[in-house]
CHARMM internal coordinates of N, CA and C (Angstrom, degrees):
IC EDIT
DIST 1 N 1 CA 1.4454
DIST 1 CA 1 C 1.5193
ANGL 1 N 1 CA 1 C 111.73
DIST 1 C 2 N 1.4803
ANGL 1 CA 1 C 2 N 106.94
DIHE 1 N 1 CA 1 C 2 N -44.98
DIST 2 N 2 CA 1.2912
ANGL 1 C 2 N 2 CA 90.37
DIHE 1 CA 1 C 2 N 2 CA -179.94
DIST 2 CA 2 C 1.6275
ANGL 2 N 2 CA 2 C 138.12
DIHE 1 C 2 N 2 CA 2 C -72.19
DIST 2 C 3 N 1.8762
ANGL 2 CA 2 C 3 N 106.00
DIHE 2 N 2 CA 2 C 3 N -9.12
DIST 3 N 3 CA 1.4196
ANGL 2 C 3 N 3 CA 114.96
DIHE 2 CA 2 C 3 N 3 CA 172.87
DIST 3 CA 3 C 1.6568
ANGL 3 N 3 CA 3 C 101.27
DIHE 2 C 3 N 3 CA 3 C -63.84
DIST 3 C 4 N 1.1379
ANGL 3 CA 3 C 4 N 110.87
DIHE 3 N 3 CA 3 C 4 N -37.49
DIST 4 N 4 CA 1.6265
ANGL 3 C 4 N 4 CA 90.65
DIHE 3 CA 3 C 4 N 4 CA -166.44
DIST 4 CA 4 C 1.3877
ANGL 4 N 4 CA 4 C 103.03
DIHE 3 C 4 N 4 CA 4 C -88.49
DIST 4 C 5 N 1.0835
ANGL 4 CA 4 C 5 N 141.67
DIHE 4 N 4 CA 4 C 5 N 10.36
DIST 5 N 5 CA 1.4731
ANGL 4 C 5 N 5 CA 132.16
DIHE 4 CA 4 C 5 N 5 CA 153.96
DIST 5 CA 5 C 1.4681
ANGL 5 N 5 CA 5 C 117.47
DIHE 4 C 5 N 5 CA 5 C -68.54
DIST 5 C 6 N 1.6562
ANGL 5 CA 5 C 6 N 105.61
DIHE 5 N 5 CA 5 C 6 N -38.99
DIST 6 N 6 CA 1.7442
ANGL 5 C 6 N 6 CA 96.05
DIHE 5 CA 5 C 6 N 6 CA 166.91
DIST 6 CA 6 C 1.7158
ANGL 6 N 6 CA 6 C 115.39
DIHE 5 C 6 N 6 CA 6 C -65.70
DIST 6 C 7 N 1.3443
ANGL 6 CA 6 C 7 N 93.10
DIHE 6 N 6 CA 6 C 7 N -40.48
DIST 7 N 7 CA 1.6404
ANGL 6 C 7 N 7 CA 81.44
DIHE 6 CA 6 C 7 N 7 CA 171.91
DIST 7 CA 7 C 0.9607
ANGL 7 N 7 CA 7 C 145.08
DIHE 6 C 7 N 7 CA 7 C -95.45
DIST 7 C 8 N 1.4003
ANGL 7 CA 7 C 8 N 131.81
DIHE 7 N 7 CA 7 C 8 N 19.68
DIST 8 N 8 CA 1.6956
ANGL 7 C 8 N 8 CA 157.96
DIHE 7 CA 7 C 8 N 8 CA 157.61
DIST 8 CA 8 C 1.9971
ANGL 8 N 8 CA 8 C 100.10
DIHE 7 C 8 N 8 CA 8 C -135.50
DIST 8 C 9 N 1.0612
ANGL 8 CA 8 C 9 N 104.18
DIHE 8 N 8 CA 8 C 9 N 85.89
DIST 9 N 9 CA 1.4173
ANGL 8 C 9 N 9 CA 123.76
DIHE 8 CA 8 C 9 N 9 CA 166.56
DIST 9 CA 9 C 1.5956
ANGL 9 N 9 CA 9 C 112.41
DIHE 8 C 9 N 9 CA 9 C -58.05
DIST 9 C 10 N 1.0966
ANGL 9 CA 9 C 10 N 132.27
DIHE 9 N 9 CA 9 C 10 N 151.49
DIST 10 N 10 CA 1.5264
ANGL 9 C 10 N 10 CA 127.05
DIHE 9 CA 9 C 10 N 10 CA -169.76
DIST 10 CA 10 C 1.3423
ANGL 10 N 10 CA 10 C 123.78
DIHE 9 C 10 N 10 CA 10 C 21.87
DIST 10 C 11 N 1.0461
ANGL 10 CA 10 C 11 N 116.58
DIHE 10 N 10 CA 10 C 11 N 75.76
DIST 11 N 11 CA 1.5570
ANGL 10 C 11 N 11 CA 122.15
DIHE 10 CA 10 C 11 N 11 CA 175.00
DIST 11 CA 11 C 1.3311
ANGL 11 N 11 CA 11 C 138.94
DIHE 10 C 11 N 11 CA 11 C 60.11
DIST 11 C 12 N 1.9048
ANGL 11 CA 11 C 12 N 95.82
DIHE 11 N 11 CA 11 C 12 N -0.96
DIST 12 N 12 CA 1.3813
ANGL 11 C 12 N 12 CA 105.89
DIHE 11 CA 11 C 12 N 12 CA 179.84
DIST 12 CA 12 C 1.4582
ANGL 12 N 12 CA 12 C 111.27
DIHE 11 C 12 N 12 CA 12 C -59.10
DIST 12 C 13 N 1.2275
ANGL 12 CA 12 C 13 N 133.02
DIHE 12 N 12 CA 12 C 13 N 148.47
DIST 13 N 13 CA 1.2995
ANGL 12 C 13 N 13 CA 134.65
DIHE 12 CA 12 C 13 N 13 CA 155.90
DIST 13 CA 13 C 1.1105
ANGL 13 N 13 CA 13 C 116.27
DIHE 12 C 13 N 13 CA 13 C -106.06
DIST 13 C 14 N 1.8630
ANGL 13 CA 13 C 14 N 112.48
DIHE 13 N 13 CA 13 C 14 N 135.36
DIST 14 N 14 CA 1.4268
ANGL 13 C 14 N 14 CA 114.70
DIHE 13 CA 13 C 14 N 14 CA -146.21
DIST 14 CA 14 C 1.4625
ANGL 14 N 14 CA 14 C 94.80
DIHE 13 C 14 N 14 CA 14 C -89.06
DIST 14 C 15 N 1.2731
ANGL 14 CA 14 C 15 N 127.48
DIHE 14 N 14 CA 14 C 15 N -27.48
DIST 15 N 15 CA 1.4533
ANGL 14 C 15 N 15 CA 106.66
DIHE 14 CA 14 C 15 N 15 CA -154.44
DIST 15 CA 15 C 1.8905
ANGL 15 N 15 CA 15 C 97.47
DIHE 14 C 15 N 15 CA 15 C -88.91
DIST 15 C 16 N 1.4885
ANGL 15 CA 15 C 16 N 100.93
DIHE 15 N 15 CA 15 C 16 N -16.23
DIST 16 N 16 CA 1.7821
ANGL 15 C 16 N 16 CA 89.02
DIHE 15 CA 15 C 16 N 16 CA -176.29
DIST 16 CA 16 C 1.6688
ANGL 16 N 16 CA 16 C 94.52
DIHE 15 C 16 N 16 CA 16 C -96.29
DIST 16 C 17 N 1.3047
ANGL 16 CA 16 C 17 N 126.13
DIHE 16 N 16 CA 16 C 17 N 0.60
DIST 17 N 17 CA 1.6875
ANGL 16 C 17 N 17 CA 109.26
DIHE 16 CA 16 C 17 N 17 CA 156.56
DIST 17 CA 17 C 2.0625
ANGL 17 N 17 CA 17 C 99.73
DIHE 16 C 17 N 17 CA 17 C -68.36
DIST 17 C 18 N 1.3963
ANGL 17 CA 17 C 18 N 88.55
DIHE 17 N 17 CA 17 C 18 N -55.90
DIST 18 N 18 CA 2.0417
ANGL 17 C 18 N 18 CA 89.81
DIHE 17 CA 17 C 18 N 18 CA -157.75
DIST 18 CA 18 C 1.3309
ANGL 18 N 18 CA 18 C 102.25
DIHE 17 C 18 N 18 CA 18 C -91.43
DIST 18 C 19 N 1.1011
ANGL 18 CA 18 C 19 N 113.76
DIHE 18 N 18 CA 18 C 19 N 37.51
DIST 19 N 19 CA 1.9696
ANGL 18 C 19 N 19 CA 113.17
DIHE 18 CA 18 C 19 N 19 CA 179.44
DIST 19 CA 19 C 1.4107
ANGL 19 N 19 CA 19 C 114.13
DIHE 18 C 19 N 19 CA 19 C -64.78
DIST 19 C 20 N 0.9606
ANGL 19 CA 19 C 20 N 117.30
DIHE 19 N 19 CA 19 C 20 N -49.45
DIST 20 N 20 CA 1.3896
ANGL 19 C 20 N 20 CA 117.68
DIHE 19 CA 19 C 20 N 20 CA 162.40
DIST 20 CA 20 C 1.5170
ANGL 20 N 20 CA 20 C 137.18
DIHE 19 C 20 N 20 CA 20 C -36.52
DIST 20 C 21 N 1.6955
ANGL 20 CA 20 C 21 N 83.27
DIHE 20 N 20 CA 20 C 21 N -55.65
DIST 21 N 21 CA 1.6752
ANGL 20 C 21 N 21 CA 84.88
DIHE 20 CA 20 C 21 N 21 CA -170.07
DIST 21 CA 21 C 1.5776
ANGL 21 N 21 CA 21 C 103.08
DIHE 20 C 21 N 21 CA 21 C -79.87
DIST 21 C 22 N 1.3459
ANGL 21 CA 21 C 22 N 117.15
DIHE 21 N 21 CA 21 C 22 N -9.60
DIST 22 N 22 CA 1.3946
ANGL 21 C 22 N 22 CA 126.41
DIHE 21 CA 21 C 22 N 22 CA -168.27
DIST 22 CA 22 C 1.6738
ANGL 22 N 22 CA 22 C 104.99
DIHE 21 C 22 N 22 CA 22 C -78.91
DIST 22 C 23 N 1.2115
ANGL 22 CA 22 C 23 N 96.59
DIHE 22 N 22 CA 22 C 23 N -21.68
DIST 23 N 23 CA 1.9652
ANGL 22 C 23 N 23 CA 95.68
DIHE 22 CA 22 C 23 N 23 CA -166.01
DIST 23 CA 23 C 1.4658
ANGL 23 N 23 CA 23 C 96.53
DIHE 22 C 23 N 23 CA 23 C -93.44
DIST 23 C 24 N 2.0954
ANGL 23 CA 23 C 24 N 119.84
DIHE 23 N 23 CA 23 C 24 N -34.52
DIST 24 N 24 CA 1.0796
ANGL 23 C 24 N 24 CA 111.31
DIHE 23 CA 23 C 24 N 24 CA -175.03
DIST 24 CA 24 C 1.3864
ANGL 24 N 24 CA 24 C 116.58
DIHE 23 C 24 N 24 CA 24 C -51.87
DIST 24 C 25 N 1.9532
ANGL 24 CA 24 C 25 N 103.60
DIHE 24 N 24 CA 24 C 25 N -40.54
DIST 25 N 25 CA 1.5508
ANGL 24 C 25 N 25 CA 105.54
DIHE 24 CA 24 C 25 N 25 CA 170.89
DIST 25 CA 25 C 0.9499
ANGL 25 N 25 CA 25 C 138.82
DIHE 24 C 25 N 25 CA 25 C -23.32
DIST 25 C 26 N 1.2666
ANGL 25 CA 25 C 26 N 110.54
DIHE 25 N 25 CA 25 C 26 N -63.78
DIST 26 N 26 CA 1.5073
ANGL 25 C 26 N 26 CA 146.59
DIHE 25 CA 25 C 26 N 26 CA -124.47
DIST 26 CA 26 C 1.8852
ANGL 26 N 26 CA 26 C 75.11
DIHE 25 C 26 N 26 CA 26 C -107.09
DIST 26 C 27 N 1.2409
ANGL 26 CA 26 C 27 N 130.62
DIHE 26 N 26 CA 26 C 27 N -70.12
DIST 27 N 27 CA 1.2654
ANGL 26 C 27 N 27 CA 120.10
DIHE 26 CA 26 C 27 N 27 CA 170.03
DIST 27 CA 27 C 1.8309
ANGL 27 N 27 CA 27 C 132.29
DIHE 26 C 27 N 27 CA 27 C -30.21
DIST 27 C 28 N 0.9782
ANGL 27 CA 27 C 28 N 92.81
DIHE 27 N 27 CA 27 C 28 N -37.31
DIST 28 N 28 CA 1.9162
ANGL 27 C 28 N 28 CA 114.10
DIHE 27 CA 27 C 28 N 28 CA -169.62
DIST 28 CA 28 C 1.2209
ANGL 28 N 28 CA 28 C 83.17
DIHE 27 C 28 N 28 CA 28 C -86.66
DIST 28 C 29 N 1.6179
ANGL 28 CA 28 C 29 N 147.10
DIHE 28 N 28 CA 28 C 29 N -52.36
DIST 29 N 29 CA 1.0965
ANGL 28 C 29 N 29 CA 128.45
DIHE 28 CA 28 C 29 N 29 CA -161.88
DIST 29 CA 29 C 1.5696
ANGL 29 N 29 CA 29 C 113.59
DIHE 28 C 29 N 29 CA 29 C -77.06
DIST 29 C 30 N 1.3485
ANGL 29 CA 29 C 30 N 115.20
DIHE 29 N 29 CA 29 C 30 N -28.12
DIST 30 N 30 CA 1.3158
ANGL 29 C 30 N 30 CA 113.16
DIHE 29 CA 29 C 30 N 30 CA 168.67
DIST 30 CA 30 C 1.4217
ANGL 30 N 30 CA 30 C 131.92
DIHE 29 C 30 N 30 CA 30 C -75.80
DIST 30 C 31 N 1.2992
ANGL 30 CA 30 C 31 N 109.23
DIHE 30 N 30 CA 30 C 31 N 2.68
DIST 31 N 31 CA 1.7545
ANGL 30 C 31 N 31 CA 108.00
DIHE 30 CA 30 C 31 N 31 CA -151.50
DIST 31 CA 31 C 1.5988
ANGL 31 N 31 CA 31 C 77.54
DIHE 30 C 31 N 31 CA 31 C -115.99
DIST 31 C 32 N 1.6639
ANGL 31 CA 31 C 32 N 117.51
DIHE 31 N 31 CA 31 C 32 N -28.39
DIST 32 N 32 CA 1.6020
ANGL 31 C 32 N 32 CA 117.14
DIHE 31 CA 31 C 32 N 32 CA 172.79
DIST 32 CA 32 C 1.3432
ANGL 32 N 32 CA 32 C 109.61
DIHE 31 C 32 N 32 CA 32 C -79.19
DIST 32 C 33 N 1.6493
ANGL 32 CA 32 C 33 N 128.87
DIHE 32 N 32 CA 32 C 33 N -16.03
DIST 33 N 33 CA 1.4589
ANGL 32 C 33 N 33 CA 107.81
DIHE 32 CA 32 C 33 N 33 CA -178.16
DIST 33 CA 33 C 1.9534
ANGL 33 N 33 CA 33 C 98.93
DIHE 32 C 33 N 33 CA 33 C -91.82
DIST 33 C 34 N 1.1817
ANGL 33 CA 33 C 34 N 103.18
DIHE 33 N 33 CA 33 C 34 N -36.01
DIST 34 N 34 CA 1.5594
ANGL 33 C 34 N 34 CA 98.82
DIHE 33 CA 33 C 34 N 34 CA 175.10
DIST 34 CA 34 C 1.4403
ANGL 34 N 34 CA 34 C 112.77
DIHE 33 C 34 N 34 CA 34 C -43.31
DIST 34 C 35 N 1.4976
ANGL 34 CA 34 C 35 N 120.54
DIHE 34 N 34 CA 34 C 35 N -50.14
DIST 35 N 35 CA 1.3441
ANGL 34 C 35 N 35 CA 134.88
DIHE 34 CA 34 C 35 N 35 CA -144.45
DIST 35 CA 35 C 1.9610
ANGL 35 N 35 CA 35 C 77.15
DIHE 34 C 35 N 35 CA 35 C -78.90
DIST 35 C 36 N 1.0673
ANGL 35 CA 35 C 36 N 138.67
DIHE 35 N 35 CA 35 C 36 N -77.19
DIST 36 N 36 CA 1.5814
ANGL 35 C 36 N 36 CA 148.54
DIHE 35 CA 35 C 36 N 36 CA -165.00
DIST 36 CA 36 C 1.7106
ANGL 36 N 36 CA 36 C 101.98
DIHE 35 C 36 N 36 CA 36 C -46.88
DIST 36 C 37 N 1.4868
ANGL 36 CA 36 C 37 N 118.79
DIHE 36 N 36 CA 36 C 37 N -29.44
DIST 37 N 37 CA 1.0804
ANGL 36 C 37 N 37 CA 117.33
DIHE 36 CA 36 C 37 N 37 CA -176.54
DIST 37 CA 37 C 1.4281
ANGL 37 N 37 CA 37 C 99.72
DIHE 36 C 37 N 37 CA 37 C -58.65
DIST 37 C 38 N 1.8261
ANGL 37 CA 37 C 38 N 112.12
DIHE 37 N 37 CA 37 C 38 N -69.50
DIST 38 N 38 CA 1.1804
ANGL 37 C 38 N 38 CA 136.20
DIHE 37 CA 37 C 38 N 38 CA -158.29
DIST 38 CA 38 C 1.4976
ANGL 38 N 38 CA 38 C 102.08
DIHE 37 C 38 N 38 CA 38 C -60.65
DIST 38 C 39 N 1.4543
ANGL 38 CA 38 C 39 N 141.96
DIHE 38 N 38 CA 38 C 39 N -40.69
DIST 39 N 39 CA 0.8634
ANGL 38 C 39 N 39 CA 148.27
DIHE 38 CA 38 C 39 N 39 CA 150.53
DIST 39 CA 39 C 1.4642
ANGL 39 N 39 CA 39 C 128.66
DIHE 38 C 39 N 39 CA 39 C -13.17
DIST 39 C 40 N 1.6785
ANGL 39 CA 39 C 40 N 93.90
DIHE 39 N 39 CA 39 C 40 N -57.21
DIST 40 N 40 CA 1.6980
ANGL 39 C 40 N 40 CA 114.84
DIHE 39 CA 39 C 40 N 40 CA -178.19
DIST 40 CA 40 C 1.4700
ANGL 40 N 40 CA 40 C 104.25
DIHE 39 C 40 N 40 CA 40 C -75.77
DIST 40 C 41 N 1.3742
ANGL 40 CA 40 C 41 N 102.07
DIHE 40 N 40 CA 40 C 41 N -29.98
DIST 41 N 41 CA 1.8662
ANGL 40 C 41 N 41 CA 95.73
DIHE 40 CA 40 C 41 N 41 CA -165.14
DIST 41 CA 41 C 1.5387
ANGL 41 N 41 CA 41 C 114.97
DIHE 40 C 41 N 41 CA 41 C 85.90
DIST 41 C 42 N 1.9160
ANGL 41 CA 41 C 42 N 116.24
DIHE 41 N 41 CA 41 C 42 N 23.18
DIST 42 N 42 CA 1.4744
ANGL 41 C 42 N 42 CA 129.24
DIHE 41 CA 41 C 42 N 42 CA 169.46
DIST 42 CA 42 C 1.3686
ANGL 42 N 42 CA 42 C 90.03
DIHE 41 C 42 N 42 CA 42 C -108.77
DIST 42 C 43 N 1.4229
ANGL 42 CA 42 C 43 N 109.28
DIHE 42 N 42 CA 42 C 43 N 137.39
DIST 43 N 43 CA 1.1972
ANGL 42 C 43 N 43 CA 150.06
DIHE 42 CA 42 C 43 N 43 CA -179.24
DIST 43 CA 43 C 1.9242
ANGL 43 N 43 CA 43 C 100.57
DIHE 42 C 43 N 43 CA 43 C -74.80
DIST 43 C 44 N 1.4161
ANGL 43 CA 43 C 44 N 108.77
DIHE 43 N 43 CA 43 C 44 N 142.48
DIST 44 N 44 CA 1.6239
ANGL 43 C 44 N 44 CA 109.03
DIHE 43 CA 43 C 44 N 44 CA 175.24
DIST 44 CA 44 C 1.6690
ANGL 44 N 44 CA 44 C 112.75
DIHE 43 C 44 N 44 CA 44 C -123.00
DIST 44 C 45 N 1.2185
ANGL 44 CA 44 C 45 N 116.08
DIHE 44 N 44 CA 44 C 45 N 146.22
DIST 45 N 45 CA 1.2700
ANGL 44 C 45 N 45 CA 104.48
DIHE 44 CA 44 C 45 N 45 CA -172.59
DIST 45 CA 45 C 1.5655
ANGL 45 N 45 CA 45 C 99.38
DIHE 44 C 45 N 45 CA 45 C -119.37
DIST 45 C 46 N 1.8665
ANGL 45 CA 45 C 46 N 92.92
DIHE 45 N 45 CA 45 C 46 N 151.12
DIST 46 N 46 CA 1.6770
ANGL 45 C 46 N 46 CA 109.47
DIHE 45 CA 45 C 46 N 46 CA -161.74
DIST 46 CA 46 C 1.3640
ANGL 46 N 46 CA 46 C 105.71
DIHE 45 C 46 N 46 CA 46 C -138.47
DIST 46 C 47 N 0.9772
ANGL 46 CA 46 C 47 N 106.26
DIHE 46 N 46 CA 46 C 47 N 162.51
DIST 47 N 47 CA 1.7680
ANGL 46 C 47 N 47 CA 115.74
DIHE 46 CA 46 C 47 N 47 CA 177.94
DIST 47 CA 47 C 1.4304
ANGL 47 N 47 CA 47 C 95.66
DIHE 46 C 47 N 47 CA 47 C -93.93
DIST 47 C 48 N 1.8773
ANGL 47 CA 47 C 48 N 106.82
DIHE 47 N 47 CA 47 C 48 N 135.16
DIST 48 N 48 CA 1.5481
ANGL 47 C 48 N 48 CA 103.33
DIHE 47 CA 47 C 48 N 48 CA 160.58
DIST 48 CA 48 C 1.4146
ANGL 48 N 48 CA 48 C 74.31
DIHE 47 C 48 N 48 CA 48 C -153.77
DIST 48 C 49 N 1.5335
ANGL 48 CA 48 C 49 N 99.61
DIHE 48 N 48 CA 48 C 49 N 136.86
DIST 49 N 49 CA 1.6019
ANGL 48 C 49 N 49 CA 131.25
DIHE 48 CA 48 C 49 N 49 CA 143.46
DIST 49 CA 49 C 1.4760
ANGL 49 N 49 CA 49 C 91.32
DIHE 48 C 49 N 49 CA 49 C 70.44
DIST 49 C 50 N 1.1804
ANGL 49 CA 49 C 50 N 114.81
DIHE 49 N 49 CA 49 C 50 N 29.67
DIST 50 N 50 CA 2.0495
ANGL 49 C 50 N 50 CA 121.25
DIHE 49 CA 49 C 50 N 50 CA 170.89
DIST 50 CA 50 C 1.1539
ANGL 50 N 50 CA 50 C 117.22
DIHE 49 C 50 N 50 CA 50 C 95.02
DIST 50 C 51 N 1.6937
ANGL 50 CA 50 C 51 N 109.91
DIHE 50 N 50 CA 50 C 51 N -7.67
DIST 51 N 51 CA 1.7640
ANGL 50 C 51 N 51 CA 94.86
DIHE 50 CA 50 C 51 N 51 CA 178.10
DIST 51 CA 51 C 1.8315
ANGL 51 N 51 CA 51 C 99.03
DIHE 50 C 51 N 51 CA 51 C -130.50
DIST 51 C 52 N 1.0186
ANGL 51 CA 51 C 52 N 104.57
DIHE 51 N 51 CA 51 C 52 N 174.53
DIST 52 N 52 CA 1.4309
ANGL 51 C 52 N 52 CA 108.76
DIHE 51 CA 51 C 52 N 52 CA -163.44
DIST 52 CA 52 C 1.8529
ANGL 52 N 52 CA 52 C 101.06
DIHE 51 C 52 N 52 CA 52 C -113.95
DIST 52 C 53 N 1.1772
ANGL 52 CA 52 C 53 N 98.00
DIHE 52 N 52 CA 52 C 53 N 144.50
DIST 53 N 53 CA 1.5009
ANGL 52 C 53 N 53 CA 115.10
DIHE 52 CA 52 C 53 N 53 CA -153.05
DIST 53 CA 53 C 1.7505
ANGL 53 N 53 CA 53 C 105.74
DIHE 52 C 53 N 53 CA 53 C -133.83
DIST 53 C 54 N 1.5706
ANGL 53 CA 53 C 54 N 124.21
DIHE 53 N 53 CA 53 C 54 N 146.88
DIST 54 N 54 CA 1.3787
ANGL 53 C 54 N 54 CA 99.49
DIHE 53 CA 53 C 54 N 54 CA 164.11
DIST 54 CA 54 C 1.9242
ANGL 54 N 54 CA 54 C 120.45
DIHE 53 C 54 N 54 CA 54 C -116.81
DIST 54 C 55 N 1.0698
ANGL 54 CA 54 C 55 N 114.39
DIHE 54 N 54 CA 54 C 55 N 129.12
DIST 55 N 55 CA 1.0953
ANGL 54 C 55 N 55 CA 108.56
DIHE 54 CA 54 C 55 N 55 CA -178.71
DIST 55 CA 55 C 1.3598
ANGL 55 N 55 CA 55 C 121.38
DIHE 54 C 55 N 55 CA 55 C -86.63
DIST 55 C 56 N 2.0144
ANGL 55 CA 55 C 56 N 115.79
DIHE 55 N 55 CA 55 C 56 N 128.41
DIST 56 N 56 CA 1.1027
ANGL 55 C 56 N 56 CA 90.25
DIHE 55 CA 55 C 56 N 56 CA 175.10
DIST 56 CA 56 C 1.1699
ANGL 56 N 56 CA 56 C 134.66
DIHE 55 C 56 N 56 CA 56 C -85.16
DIST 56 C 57 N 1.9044
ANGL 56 CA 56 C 57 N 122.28
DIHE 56 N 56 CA 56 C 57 N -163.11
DIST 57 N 57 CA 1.0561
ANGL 56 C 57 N 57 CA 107.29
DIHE 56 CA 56 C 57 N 57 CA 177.67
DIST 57 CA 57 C 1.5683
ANGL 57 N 57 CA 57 C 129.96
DIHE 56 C 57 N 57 CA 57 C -32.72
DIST 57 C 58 N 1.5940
ANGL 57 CA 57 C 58 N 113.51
DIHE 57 N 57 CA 57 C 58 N -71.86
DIST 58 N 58 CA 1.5957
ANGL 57 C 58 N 58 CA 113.52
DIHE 57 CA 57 C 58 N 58 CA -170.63
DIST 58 CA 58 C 1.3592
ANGL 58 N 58 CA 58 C 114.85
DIHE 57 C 58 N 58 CA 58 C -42.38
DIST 58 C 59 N 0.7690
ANGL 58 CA 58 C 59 N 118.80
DIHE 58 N 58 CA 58 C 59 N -37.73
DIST 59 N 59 CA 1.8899
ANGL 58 C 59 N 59 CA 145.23
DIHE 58 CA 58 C 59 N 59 CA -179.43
DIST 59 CA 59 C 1.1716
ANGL 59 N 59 CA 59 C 97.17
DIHE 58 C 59 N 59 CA 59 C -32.56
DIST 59 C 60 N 1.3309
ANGL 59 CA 59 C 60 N 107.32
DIHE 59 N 59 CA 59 C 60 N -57.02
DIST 60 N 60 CA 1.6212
ANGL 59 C 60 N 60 CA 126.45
DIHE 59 CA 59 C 60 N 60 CA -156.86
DIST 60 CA 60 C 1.7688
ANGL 60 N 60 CA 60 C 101.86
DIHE 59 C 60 N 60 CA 60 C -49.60
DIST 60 C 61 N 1.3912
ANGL 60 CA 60 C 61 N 126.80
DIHE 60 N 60 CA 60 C 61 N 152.08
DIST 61 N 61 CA 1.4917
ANGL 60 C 61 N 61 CA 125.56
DIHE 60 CA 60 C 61 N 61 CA 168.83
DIST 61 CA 61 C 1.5777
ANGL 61 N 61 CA 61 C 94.11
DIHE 60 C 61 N 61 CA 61 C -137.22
DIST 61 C 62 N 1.1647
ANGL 61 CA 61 C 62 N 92.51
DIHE 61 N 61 CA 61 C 62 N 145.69
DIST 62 N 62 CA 1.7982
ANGL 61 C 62 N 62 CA 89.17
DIHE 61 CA 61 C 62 N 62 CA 171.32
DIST 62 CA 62 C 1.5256
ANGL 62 N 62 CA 62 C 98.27
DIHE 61 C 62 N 62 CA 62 C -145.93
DIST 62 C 63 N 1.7773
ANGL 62 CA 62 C 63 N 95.87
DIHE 62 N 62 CA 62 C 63 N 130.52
DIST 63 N 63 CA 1.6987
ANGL 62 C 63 N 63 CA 95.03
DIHE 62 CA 62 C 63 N 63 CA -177.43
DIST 63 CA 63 C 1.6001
ANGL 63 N 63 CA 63 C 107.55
DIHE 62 C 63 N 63 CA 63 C -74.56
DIST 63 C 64 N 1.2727
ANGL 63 CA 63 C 64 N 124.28
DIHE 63 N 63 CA 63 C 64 N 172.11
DIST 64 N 64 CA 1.2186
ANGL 63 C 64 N 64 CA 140.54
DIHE 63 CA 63 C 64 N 64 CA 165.13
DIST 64 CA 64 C 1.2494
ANGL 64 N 64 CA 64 C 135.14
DIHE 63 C 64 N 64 CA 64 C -85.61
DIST 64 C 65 N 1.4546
ANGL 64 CA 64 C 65 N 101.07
DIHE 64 N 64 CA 64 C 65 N -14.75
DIST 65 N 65 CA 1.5870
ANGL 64 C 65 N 65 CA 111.51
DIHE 64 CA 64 C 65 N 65 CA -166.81
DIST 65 CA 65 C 1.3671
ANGL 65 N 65 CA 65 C 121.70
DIHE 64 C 65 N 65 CA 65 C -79.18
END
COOR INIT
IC SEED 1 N 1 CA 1 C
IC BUILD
């Protein structure tokens, strides 16, 4: 608790100031680990319908956006 008081000073809360740029992250970083997976030809594993599964490479889709 107390790290994020140095870094959101008066009550700001950091992630609903930088939410945005935080999800764009968090997006770009995934669409680059998919993309390196598929690349390698290692398979990634995902949740569908409650159980977790691995998809292989071709499988893989990665948006562009």
């Amino acid at each position: 608790m107390e790290a994020n008081k140095r870094i959101a000073p008066k009550g700001q809360d950091i992630f609903a100031k930088y939410g945005e740029e935080i999800t764009k992250a968090c997006e770009r970083a995934v669409r680059e680990a998919l993309r390196k997976h598929k690349q390698a030809g290692n398979p990634v594993a995902v949740a569908r319908d409650g159980k977790v599964i691995l998809l292989q490479p071709d499988e893989i889709e990665i948006d562009t956006d």
